[in-house]
BASEFI-871334 format. One record per residue: z, y, x of N, C-alpha, C, O in turn; residue in three letters. Coordinates in steps of 0.02 Angstrom, whole numbers. Each point is the difference from the previous one (the first is absolute). Layout:
N
    npz    npy    npx   capz   capy   capx    cpz    cpy    cpx    opz    opy    opx res
      Z      Y      X      Z      Y      X      Z      Y      X      Z      Y      X ALA
...
% end
This chain:
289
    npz    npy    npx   capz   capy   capx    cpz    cpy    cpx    opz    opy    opx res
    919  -1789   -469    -56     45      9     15     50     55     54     26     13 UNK
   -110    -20     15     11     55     92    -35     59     -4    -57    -17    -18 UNK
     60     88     25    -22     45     10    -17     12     76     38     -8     48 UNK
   -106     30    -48    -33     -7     80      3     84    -33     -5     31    -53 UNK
     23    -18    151    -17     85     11    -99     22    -18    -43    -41     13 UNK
     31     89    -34    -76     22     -6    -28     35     55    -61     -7      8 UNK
     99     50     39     -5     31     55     52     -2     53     37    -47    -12 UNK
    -22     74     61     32      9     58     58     36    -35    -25     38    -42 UNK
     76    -35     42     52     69     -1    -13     61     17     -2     23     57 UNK
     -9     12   -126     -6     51     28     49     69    -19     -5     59     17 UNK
     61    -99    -64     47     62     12     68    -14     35     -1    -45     42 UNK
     63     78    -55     52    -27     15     20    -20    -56    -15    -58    -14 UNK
     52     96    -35     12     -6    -64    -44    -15    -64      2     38    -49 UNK
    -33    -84     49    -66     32    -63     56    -29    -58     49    -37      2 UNK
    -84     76    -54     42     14    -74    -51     11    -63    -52     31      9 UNK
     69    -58    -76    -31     29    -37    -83     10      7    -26     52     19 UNK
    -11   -112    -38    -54    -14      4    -29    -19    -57     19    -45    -36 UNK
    -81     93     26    -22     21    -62    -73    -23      6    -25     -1     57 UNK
    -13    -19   -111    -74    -22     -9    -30     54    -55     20     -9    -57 UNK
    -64     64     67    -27     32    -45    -91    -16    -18    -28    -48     25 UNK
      7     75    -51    -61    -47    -32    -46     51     33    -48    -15     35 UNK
     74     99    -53    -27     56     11     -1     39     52    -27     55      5 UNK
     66    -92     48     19     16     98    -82     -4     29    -28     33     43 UNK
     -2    -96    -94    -41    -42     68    -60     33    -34     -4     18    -59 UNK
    -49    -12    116    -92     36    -10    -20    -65    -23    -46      1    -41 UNK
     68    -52     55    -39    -71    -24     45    -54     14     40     -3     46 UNK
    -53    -37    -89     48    -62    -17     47      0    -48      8     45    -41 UNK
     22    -91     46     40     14    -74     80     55     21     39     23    -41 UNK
    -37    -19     80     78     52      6     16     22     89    -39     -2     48 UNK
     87     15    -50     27      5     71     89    -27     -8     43     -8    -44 UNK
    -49      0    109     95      4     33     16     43     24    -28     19     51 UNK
     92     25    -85     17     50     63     75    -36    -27     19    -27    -51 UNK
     14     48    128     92     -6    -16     18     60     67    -40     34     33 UNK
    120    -37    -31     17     51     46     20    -16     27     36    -47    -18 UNK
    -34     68    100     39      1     60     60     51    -10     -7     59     18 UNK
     71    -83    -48     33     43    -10     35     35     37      9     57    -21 UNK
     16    -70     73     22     41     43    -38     55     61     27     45     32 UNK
    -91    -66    -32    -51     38     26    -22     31    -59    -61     -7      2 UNK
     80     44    -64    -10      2    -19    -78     15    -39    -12     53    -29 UNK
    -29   -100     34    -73    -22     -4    -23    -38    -62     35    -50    -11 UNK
    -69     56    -20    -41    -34    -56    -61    -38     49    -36     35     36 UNK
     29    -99    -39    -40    -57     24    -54    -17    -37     20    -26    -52 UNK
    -75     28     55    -65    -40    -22    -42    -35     20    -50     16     32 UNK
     73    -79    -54    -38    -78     31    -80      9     17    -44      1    -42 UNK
     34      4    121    -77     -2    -11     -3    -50     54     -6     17     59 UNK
     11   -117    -91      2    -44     72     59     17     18     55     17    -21 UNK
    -96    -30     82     55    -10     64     24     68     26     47      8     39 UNK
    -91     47    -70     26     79     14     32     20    -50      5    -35    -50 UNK
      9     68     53     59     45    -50     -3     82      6     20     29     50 UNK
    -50      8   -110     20     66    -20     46     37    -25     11      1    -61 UNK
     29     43    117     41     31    -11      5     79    -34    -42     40     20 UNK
     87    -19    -67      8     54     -8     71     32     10     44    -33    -27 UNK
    -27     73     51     76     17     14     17     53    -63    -33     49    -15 UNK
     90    -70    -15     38     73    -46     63    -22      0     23    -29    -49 UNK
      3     38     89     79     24      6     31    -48     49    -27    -50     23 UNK
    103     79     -9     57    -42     21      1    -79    -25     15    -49     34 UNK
    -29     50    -84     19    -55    -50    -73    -16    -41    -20     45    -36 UNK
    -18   -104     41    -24    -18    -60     10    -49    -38    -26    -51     23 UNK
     52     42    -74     65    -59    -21    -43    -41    -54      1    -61    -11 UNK
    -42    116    -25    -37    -35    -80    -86     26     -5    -14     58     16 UNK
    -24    -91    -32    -46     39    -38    -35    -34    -42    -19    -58      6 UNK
     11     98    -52    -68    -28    -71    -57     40    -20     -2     60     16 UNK
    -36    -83    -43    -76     29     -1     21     66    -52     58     14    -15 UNK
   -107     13     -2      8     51    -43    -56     -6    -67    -55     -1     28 UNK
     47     -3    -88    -42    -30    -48    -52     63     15    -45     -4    -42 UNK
     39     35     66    -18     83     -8    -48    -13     99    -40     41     22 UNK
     55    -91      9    -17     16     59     38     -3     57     39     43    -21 UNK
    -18    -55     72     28      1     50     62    -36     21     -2    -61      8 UNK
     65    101      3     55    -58     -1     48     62    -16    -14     59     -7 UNK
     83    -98      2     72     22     -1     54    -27     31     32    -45    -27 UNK
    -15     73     95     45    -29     48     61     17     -6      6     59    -16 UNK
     52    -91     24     77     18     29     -6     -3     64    -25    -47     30 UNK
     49    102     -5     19     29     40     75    -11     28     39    -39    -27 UNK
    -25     77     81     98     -2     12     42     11    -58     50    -30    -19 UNK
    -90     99    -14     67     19    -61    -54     24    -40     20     55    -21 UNK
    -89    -68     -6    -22     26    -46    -58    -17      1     -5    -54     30 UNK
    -63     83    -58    -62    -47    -16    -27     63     20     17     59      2 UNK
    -91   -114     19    -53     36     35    -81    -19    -48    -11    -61     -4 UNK
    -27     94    -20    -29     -2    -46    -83     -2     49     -9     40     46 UNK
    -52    -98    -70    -69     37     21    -42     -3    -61     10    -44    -42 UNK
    -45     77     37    -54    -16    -56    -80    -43     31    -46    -24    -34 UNK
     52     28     97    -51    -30     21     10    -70     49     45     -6     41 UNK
    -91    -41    -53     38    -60      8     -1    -19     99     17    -53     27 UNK
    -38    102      0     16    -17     59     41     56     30     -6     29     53 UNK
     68    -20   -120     60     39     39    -13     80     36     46     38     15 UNK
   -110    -25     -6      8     46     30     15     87    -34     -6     55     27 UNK
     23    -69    -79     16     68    -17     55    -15    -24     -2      5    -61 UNK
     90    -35     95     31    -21    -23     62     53     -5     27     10     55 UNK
     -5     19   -101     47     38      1     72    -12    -16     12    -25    -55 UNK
     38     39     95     80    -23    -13      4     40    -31    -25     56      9 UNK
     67    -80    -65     44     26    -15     91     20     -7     32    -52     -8 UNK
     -3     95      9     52     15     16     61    -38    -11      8    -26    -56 UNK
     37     18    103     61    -69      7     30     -8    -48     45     42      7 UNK
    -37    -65    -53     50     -2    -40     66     -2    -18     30     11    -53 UNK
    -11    -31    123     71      0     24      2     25     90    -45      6     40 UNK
    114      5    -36    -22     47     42     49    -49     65    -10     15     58 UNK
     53    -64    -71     49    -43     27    -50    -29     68     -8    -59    -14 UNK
    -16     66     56    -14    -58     50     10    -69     24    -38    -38     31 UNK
     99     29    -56      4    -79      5    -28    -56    -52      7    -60     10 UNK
    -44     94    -76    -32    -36    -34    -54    -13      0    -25     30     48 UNK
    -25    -69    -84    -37      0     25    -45    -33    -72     34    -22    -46 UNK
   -113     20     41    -25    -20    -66    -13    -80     41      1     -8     61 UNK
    -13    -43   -110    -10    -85     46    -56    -32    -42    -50    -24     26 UNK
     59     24    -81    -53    -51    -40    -10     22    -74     51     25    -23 UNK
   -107    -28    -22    -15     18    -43    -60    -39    -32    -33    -36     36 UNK
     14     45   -124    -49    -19    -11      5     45    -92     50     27    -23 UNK
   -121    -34    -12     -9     59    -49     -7    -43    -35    -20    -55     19 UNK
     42     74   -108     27    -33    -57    -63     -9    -33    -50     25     27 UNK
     43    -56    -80    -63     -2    -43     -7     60    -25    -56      3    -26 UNK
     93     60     18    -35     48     -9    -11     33     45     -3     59    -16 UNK
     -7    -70     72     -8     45     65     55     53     48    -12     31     51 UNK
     51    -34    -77     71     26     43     13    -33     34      0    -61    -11 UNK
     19     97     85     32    -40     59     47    -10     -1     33     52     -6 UNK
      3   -106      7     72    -22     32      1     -9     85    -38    -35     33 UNK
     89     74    -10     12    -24     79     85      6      6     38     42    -22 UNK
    -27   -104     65     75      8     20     12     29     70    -46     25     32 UNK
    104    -29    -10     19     27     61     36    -30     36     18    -55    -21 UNK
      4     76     85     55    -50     40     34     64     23    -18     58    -10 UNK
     76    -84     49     47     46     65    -32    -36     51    -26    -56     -5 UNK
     31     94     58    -24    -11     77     49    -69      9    -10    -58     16 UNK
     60     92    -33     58    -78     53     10    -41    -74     47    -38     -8 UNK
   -101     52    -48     22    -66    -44     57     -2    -44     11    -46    -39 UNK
     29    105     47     66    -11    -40     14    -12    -79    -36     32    -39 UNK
     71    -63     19     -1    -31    -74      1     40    -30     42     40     19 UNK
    -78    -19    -76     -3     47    -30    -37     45     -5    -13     29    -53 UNK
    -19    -12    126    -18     61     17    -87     30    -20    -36     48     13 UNK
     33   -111    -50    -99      7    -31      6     12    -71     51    -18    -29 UNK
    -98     48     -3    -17     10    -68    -89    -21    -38    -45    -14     40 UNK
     34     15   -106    -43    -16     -7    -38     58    -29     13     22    -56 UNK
    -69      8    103    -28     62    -51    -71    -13    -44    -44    -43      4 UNK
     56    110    -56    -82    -16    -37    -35     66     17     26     55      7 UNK
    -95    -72     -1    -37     47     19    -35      6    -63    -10    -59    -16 UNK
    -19    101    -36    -19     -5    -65    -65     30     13     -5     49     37 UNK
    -56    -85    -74    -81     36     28     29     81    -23    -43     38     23 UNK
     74    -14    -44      8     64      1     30     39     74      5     61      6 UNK
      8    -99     35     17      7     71     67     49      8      6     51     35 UNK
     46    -88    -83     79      4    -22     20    -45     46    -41    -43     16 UNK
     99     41     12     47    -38     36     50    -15     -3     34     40     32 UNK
     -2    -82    -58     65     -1      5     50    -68     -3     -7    -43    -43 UNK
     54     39     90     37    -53      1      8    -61    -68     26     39    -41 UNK
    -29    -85     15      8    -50    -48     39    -44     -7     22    -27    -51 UNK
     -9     15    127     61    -70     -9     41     11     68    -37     19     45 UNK
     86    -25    -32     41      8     67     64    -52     -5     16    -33    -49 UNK
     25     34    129     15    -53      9    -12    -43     37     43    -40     17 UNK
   -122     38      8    -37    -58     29     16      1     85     29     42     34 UNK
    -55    -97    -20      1      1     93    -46      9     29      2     48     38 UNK
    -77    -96    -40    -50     10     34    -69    -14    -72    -44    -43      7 UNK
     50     93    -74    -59     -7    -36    -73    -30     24    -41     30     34 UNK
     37    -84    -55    -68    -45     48    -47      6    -74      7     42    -45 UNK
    -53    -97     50    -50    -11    -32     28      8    -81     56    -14    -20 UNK
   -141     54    -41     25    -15    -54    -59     -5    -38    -49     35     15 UNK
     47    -61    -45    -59    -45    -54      3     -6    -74     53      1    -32 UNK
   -133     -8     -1     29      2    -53    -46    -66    -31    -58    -12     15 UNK
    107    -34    -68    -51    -35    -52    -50    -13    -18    -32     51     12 UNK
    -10    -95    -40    -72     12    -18    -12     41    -66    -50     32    -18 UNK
    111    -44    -13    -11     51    -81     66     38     22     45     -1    -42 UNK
    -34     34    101     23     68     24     77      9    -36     32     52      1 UNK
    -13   -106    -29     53     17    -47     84    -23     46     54      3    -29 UNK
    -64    -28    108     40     -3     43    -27     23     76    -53      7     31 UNK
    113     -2    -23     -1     40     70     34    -28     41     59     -1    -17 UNK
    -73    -33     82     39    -23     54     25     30     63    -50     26     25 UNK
     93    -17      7     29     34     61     27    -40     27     33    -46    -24 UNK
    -46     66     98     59    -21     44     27     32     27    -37     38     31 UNK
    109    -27    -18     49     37     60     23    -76     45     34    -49    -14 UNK
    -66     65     62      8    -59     63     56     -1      5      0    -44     43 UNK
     76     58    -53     41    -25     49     43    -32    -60     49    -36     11 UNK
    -69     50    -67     35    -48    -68    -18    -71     15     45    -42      7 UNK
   -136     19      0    -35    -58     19     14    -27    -92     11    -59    -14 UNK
    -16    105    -29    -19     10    -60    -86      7    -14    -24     33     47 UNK
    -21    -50    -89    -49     41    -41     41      7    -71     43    -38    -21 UNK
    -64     87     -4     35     53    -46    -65      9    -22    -53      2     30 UNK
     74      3   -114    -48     -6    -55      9     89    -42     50     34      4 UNK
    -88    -24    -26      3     57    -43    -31      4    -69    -58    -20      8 UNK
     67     34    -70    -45     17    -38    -34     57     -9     33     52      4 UNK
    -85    -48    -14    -31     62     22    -70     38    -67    -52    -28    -17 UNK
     67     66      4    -30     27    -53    -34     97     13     42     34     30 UNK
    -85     -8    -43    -29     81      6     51     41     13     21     34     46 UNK
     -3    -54   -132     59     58    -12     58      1     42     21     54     22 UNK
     14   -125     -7     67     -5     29      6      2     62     48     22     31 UNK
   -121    -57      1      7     -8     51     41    -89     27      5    -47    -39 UNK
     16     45    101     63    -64     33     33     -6    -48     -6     57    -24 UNK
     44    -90    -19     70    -14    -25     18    -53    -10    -46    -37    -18 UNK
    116      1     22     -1    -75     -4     10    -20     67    -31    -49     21 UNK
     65     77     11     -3    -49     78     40    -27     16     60     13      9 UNK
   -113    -89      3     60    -82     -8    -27    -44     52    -60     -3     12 UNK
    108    -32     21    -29    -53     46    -58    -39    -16      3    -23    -57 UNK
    -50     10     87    -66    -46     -4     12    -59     17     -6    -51    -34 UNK
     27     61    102    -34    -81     52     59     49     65     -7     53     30 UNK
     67   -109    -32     58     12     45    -42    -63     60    -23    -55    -17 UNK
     24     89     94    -29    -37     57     55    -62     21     56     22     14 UNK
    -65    -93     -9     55     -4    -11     30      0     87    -38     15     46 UNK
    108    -32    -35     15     30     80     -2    -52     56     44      0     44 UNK
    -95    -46    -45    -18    -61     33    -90     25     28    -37    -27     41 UNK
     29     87    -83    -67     21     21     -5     64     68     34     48     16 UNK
    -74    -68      0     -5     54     40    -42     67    -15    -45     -2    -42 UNK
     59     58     76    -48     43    -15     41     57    -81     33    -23    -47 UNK
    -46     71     54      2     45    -63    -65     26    -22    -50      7     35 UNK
     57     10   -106    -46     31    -46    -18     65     -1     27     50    -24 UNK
    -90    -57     61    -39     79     10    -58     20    -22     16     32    -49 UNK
    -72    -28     53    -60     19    -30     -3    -48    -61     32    -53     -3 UNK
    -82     81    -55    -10    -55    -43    -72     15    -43    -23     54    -17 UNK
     -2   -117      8    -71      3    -60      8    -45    -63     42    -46     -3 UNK
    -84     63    -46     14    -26    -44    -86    -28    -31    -53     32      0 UNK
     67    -95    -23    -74    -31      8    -37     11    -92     17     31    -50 UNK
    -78    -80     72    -20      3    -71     37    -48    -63    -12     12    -60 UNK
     56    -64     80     25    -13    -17     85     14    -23     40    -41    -24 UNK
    -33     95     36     56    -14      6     67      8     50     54     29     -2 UNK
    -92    -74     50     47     -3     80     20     53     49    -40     37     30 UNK
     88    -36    -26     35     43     40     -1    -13     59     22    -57      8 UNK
    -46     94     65    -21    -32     70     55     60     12     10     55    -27 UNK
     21    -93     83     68     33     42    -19    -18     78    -11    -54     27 UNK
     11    113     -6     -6     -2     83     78     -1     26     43     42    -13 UNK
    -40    -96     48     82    -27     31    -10     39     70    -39    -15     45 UNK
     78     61    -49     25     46     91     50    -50     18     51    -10    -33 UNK
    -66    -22     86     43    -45     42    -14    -62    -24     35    -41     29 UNK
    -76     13    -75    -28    -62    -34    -58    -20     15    -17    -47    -37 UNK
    -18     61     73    -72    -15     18    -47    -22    -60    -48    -38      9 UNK
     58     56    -50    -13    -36    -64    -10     67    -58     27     55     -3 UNK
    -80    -91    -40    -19     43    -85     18    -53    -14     -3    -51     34 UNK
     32     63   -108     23    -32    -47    -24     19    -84     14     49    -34 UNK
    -44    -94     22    -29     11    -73     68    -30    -63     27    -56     -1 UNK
    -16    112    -44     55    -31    -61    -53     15    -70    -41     44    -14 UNK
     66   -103    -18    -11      8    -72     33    -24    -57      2    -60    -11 UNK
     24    105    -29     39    -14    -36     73      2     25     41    -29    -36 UNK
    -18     61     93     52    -27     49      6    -41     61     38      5     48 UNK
    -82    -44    -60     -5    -48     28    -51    -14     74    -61      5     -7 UNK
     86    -20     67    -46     -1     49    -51    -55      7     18    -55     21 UNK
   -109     72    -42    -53    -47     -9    -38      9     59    -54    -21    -20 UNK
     45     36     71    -35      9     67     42     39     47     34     47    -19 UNK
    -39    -70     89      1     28     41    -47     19     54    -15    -53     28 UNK
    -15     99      0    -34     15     43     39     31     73     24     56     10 UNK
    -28   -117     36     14     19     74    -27     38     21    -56     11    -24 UNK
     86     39     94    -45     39     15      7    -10     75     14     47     36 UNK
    -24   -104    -15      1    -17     79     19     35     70    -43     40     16 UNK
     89    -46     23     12     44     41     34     67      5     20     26     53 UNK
    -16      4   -123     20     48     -2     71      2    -52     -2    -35    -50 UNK
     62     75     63     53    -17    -28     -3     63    -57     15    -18    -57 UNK
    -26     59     63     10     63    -50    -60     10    -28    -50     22     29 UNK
     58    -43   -103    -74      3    -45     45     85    -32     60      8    -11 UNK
   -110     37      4     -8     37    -35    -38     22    -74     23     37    -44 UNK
    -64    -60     45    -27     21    -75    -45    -43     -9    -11    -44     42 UNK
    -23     49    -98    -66    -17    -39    -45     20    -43      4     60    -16 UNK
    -45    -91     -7    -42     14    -42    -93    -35    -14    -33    -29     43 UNK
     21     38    -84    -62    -30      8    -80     24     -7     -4     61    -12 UNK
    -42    -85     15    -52     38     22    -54    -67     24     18    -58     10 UNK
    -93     88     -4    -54    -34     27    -40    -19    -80     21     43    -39 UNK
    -44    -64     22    -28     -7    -56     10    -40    -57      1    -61     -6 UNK
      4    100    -31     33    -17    -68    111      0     20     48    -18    -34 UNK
    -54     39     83     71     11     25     40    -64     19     59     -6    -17 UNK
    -94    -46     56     15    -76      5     27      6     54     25    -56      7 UNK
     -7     95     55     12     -4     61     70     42     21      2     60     14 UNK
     46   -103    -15     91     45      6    -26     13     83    -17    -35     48 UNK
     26    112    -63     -1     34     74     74     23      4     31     34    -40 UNK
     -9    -66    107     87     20     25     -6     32     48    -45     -3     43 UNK
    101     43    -47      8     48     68     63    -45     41     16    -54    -24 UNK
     19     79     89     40     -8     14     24     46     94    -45     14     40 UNK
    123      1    -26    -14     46     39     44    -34     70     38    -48     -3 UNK
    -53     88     63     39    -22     56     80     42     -2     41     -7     46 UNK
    -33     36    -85     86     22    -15     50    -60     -4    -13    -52    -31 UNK
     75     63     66     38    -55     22    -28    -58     49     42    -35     27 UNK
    -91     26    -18    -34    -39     49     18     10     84     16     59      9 UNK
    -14    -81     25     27     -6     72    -72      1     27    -45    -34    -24 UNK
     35     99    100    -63      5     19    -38    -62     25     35    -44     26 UNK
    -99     34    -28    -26    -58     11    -15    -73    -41    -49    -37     -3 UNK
    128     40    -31    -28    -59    -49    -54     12    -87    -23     53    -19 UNK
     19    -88      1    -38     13    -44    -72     38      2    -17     58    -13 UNK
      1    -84     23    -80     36      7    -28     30    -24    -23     55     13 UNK
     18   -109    -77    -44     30    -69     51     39    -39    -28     22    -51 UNK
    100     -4     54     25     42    -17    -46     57    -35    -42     19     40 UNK
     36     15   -104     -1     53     18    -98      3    -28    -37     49      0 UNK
     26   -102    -15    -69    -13      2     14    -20    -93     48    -10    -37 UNK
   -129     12     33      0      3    -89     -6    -91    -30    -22    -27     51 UNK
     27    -12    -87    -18    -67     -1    -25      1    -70     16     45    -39 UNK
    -69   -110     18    -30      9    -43      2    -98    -29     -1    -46     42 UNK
      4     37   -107     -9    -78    -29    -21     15    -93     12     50    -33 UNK
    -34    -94     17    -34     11    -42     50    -82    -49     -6    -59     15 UNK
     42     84    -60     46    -20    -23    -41    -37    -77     13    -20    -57 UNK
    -37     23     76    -19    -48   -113    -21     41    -41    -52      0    -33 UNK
    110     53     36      3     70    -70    -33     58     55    -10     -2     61 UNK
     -1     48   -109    -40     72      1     77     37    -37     43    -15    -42 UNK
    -60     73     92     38     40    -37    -12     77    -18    -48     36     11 UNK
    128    -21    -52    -45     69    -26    -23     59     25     37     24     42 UNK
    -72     -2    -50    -22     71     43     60     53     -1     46      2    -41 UNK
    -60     43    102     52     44      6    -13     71    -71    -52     18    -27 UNK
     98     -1     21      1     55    -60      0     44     42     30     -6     53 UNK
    -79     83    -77     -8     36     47     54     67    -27     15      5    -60 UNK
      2     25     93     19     70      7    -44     48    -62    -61      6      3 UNK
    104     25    -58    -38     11    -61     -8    103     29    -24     43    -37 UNK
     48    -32    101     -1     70      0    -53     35     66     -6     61      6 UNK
% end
């Protein structure tokens, strides 16, 4: 199965691409994802694209059940109540280190954000996993990590999946109100004949776990452990994320970016791709604050 681009490229980095129901004046939802290093929030209109700028860094964002969105930022979250961003207010860094940085995130069945982090130069260790609580509390959860990528949850919410890309692990969690993550055990080890590591991720109506391969040109659908589809993504070597969307949520929209790419090649680098896989998947959980 082949994923065709939907538009031209229009970021460098795009990341973290989200389908909300309540973005769009008409139709069933919208696309936005981020140009992360320009730091820009993107909204699919065609072949044009609407930009909003909030910060150095825009690494994550999710809708807000209340209205608007909730972004990561370089080192902290930026909050709007209105859904075209424009009354969007940062809020204050949470850390004060510069070489870190916030990378990928997604919100639990009760509406708390999870987002991880990276180091600039990547160093082992040097990422953590934070929770953002709809009470708009912060604080570190899991540490240790290298480059915190994509995290997802179950259809009866009772597991939690992560990736830290440079393990080329998915990592399982059990996951409950009260406790929160606990339980964290290998899923689905990549095996080392594959190419590509484990970075963005969705989780379907079934079940299936979709893994965007950075350096794999390729999504990868698991179930049960086990790898049951693959979706190519033609031309382009660094898949970044996923997710799904279009109606009834039948259509895996992928991002992917021109980072590590050599000038000139790759074209569609960097551009969003779209295939419509069998399964529907689950809607994004919004931001409970």
């Amino acid at each position: 199965m082949r994923a065709e681009p939907i538009a031209k490229p229009h970021a460098f980095h795009a990341e973290g691409p989200v389908w909300w129901p309540e973005w769009s004046l008409e139709g069933p939802g919208e696309l936005r994802y981020v140009d992360m290093f320009a730091g820009d929030v993107l909204t699919v209109r065609g072949d044009d694209v609407d930009r909003v700028h909030v910060g150095t860094i825009a690494a994550a964002l999710r809708p807000r059940g209340s209205g608007g969105a909730l972004i990561a930022v370089e080192r902290g979250f930026a909050l709007s109540a209105q859904n075209d961003l424009s009354d969007l207010q940062v809020m204050q860094p949470i850390w004060d280190d510069p070489s870190v940085r916030f990378n990928d995130g997604g919100c639990d069945p009760a509406g708390n954000f999870y987002c991880g982090t990276m180091a600039y130069d990547q160093h082992e260790g040097g990422a953590s996993l934070y929770l953002l609580t709809t009470e708009g509390m912060a604080s570190p959860v899991l540490g240790g990590l290298t480059i915190a990528n994509g995290i997802g949850w179950s259809p009866d919410g009772r597991t939690a999946y992560f990736n830290d890309t440079p393990t080329r692990t998915i990592w399982a969690f059990d996951w409950e109100p009260a406790t929160g993550l606990t339980e964290r055990r290998p899923w689905v080890e990549l095996p080392d004949d594959l190419q590509g590591s484990p970075d963005g991720l969705w989780v379907d109506q079934e079940g299936g776990v979709w893994i965007a391969l950075y350096g794999g040109s390729a999504v990868h659908r698991y179930v049960d452990r086990t790898l049951s589809q693959v979706v190519e993504v033609p031309g382009v070597t660094n898949v970044t994320a996923c997710t799904f969307g279009g109606d009834q949520l039948q259509t895996l929209y992928i991002t992917t970016t021109k980072e590590d790419v050599p000038a000139g090649e790759q074209p569609l680098a960097g551009a969003v791709f779209a295939v419509e896989p069998g399964v529907g998947g689950l809607p994004v959980a919004p931001f409970g604050g």
